[in-house]
Structures are given as structure tokens and as C-alpha cells.
N, C-alpha and C positions, 0 to 999 in steps of 0.2 A: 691766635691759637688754632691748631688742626684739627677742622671737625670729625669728631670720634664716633663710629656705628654699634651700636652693641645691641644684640638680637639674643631673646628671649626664647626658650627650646620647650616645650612640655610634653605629652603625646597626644591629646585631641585638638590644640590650642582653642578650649572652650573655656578653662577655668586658671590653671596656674600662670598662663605663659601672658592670659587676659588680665590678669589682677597684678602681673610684674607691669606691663604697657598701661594699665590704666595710671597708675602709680606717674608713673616715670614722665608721663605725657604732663601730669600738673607741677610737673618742676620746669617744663618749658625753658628749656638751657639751652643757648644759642647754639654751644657748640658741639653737644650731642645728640644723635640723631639715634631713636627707639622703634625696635620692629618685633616681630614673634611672629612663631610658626610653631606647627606639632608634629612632630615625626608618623604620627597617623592618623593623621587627619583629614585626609582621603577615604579615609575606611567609614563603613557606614555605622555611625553610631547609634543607641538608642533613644538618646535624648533627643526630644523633638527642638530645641532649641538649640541655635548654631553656638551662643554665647548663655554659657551657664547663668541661669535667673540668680546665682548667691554675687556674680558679677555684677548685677543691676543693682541689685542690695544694696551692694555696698558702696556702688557709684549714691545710691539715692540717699543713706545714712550719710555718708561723707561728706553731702553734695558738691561731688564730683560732676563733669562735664564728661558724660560717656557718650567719646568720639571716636568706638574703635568697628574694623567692618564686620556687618554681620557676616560674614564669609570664611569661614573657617580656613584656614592658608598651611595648606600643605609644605612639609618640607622637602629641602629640594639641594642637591649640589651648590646650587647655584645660589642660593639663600644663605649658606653655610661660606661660601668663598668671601662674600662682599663685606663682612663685621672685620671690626678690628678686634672686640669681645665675643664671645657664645656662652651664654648661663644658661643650662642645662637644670630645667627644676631637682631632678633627682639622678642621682648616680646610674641607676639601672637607665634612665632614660638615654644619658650619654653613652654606655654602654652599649645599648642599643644603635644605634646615630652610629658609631665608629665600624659597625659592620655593614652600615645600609648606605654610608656616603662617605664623599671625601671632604676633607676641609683637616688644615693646621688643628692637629689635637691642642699644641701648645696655647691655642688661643680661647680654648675652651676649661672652661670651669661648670663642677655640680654645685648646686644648693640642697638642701636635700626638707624641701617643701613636700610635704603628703598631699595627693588628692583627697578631697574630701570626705569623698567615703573610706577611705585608707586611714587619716585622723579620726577618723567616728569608730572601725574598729580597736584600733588604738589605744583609743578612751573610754569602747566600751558607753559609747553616747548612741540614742535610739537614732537610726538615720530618719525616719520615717515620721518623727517631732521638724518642722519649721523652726523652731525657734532654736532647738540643735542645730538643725543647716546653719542660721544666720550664726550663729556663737562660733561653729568650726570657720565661717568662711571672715569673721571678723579678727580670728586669733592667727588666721594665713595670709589676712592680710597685712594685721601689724605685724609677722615677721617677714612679709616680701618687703613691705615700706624699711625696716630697717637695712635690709640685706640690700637696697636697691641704693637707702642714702650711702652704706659706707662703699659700696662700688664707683657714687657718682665723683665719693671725695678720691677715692685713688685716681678717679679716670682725670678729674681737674685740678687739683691739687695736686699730685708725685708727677714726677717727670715720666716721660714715654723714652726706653733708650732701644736703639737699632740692636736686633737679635744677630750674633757674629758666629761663627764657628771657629773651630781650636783654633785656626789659622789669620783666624780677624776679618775675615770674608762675610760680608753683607749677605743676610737670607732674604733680603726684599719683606722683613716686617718688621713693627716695632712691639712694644710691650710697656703697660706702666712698670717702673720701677721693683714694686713690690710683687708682681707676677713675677718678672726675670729672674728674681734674687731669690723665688722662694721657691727653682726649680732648678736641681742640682747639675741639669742638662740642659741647660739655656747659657748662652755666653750673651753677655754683652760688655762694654768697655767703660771703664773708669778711670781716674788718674788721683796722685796722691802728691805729695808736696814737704818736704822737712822742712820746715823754716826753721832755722837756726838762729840764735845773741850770741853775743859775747857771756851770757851766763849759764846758755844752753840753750835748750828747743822748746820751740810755744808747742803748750798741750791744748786740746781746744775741747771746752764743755758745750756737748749738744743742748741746746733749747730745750725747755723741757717741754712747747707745743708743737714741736716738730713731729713727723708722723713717726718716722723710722728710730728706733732706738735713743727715745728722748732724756736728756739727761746722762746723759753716757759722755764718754770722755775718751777723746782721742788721739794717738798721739801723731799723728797727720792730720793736714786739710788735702780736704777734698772729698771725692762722690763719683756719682755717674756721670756718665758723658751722655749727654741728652744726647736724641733721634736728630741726624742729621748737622749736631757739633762739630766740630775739630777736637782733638784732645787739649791743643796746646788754649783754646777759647774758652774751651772746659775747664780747665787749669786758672786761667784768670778769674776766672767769675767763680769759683768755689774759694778761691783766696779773698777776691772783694767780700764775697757773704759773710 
């Protein structure tokens, strides 16, 4: 299997973009590889600490192994080109990002995770109570922990298929499946198949644990053509399935 990079985006990478890598880091998956940075992260903050203390929190509740640098990592072009993913804690953040660098939009997705203090307005929770910190940074971490595992299922479980233009022309990147399909401006290639009896055509019931459209029924075989298939190889191995 191709090992996959997907790079965590937040703006100081003190707390959201920390608490998606601390995550990600204790599922230790051979073949993804976890990084973050903050789009201003360079700027000088107020907080005397490089990594947010509701960070440590929740490494120390969890007990968690907090292996990440104290060095707060700027972003950068260059940070932005090398992922195969970009999660982008919040929309404004990515909005931001698309006017200050370059990199594949298409490869970039928002989650739309609050800063902390932004959840404590919100809820109208006293920032200035500890025990509020740790309640806001435990309810952002079970939702980074779920939004991190159903990412990790797309990335290793659905297929990656090569992004094409009208013409079928290679753009030199791939995409899991459920990204390509679920962006009305992305091409990429599949193939379909009639099998035909002597009584008529096999209709085929999809699995019901299958990610995509489970339980459904269709009246072709076939799928995507994975990243770097043939059609016609693509073709055999969706009839085998």
C-alpha cells in the first residue's frame, strides 16, 4: 500500500492542529504519515506556552504519549505542496490559506473545530473556570478523535483513483474515492460491465458493510479504477469482487 501524508492546518498550531496529531500519532499506522502546522504561527502570540496546557490535559487524562515539538511550525508553501490530504480546522482558516499560499485546493478539506475560547463563547461557559478549559478541550477532542478515525477509514479502506481532466489526461494526483466523487469538478475514471444469461442481466446487491452506497443495487458491475490501474485490470477485478 502507498504511504499517504495528511497535514493538519489550524492558525497558531498551539491547540487544534495539536490535539488532531496528538490523536492521529496513537493510531501508529504504517502507512500514514501525520504532520500540522498554523497558518500563523509565526506571529507572536500571547500565550506563554508554544503548545496549549488543555493539550497536555488531555495527553495526561488519556495517557497519551505527548511526542509532539515544542516549536510551533509555521506554514509554508512548501508544507502545503508535500500532503496527499490538508484538514483545515475551520473554513475561515482555509479561506484564509488560499490567499496567503499555493497548494491543490482540491486536496484540501475544512472541519469546522472551534478554538477554545470560541467554544466557551458559544456556550456561554466562564473561560476563566479550569475545569471549563478542560470540559471545552475534552468535547474538541472527542470530536477531532472521531473526525480523525472516519478520515483514517477513507484514507485506508476506499480506493485512491488518479484525478483526469475532460480529456482523460493525468493531473499528477490521486484522491480517495469519496473525495473525487463528492466534487462535481474532479474527473476521475471508472468502468462498468453488462453481464448478460440466456434470461437476462445479473443485477448486483451492494454489501450492506460496504462504505459507499451499501445495499443498493445495481444494474452493472463495476467501480473505480484505482490510482495507477489499467481500465481493462480494473474491469476484471470488479467482476471477480
Amino acid at each position: 500500500m502507498t504511504k499517504r501524508h495528511i497535514h493538519f492546518v489550524c492558525r497558531g498550531n498551539i491547540y487544534r492542529s495539536r490535539l488532531a496529531l496528538l490523536y492521529a500519532q496513537t493510531l501508529k499506522l504504517k502507512n500514514v504519515e501525520f504532520s500540522c502546522s498554523g497558518i500563523e504561527a509565526s506571529k507572536h502570540y500571547p500565550h506563554r506556552h508554544t503548545i496549549s496546557p488543555l493539550v497536555a490535559h488531555i495527553a495526561q487524562h488519556h495517557k497519551l504519549d505527548l511526542r509532539l515539538s515544542p516549536v510551533r511550525i509555521q506554514t509554508t508553501h512548501e508544507s502545503l505542496s508535500r500532503p496527499d490530504l490538508i484538514i483545515f480546522m475551520q473554513t475561515d482558516i482555509l479561506r484564509d490559506a488560499k490567499k496567503r499560499f499555493e497548494f491543490n485546493h482540491h486536496k484540501a478539506k475544512s472541519w469546522h473545530i472551534d478554538d477554545w475560547y470560541e467554544f466557551g463563547h458559544k456556550h456561554r461557559l466562564n473561560l476563566a473556570d479550569h475545569r471549563a478549559q478542560d470540559d471545552i478541550a475534552e468535547r474538541t477532542y472527542r470530536t477531532i478523535t472521531q473526525r480523525v478515525d472516519e478520515l483514517v477509514r477513507e484514507v485506508t479502506q476506499l480506493g485512491w483513483v488518479d484525478i483526469v481532466d475532460r480529456d482523460d489526461r493525468e493531473l499528477g494526483y490521486q484522491l480517495p474515492i469519496s473525495w473525487a466523487s463528492a466534487d462535481p469538478d474532479l474527473w476521475h475514471r471508472s468502468c462498468h460491465a453488462i453481464i448478460t444469461t440466456p434470461a437476462g442481466f445479473v443485477v448486483e446487491k451492494r454489501s450492506p458493510q460496504i462504505i459507499l452506497s451499501p445495499g443498493r443495487l445495481d444494474i452493472s458491475v463495476g467501480g473505480a479504477v484505482d490510482g495507477g490501474e489499467t481500465p481493462e485490470r480494473a474491469m476484471r477485478r470488479e467482476i471477480a469482487e
